[in-house]
N, C-alpha and C positions, 0 to 999 in steps of 0.2 A: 235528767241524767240519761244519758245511753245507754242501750243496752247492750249486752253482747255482742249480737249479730249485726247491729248496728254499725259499730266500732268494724265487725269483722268483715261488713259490706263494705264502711270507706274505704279499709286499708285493701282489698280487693282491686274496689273501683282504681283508687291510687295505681297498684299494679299495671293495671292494663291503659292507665292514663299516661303515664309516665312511658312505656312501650310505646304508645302511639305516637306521642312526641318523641321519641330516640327514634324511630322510624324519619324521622322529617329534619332531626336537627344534625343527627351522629354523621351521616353523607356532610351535611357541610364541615359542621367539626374536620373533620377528617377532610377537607379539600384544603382548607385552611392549616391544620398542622402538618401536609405534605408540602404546599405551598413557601410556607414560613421554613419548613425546614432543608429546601430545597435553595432557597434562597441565601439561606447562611451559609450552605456549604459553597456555594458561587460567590462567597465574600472571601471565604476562605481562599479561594484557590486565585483569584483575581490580583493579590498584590506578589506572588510567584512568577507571575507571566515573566516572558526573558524579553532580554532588550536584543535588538540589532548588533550584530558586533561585539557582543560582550564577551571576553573568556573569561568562564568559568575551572577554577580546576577543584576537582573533589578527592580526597585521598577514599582510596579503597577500604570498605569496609571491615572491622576483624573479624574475623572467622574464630570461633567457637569450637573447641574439638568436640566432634561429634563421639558422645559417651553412649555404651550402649548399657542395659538394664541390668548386664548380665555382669560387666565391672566392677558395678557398685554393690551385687548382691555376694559374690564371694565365690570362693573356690567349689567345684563340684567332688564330691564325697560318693567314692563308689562302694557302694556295701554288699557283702559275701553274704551267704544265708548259711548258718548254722542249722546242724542237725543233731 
């Protein structure tokens, strides 16, 4: 059976094995999930391309009336000071 420091040397060792590997593998990881993710957004945008000649007509967006913080919170209350 193991003993203590045993145990506390693997899980140590482990640490700095598993470092040493994420030093080597996480660079590619990461070229690979920019890659891939760069690539689906270029899928995305690829069937939007416009034709030769084509009219388009778009209606105008709605506008939103702009509320401000100060509407929603309520009337201002001016208070006198008693003596």
């Amino acid at each position: 059976m193991l003993s203590f420091f045993d145990i506390l040397l693997i899980i140590i060792l482990g640490f700095f094995l598993l470092g040493y590997l994420m030093r080597w593998f996480l660079p590619m990881i990461m070229r690979w999930w920019t890659r891939h993710f760069f690539n689906q957004m270029g899928m995305q945008d690829a069937p939007s391309k416009k034709k030769k000649n084509k009219v388009e007509i778009k209606s105008a967006p709605r506008k939103i009336p702009n509320k401000s913080i100060m509407d929603e919170i309520g009337e201002y209350t001016d208070y006198e000071e008693i003596e």
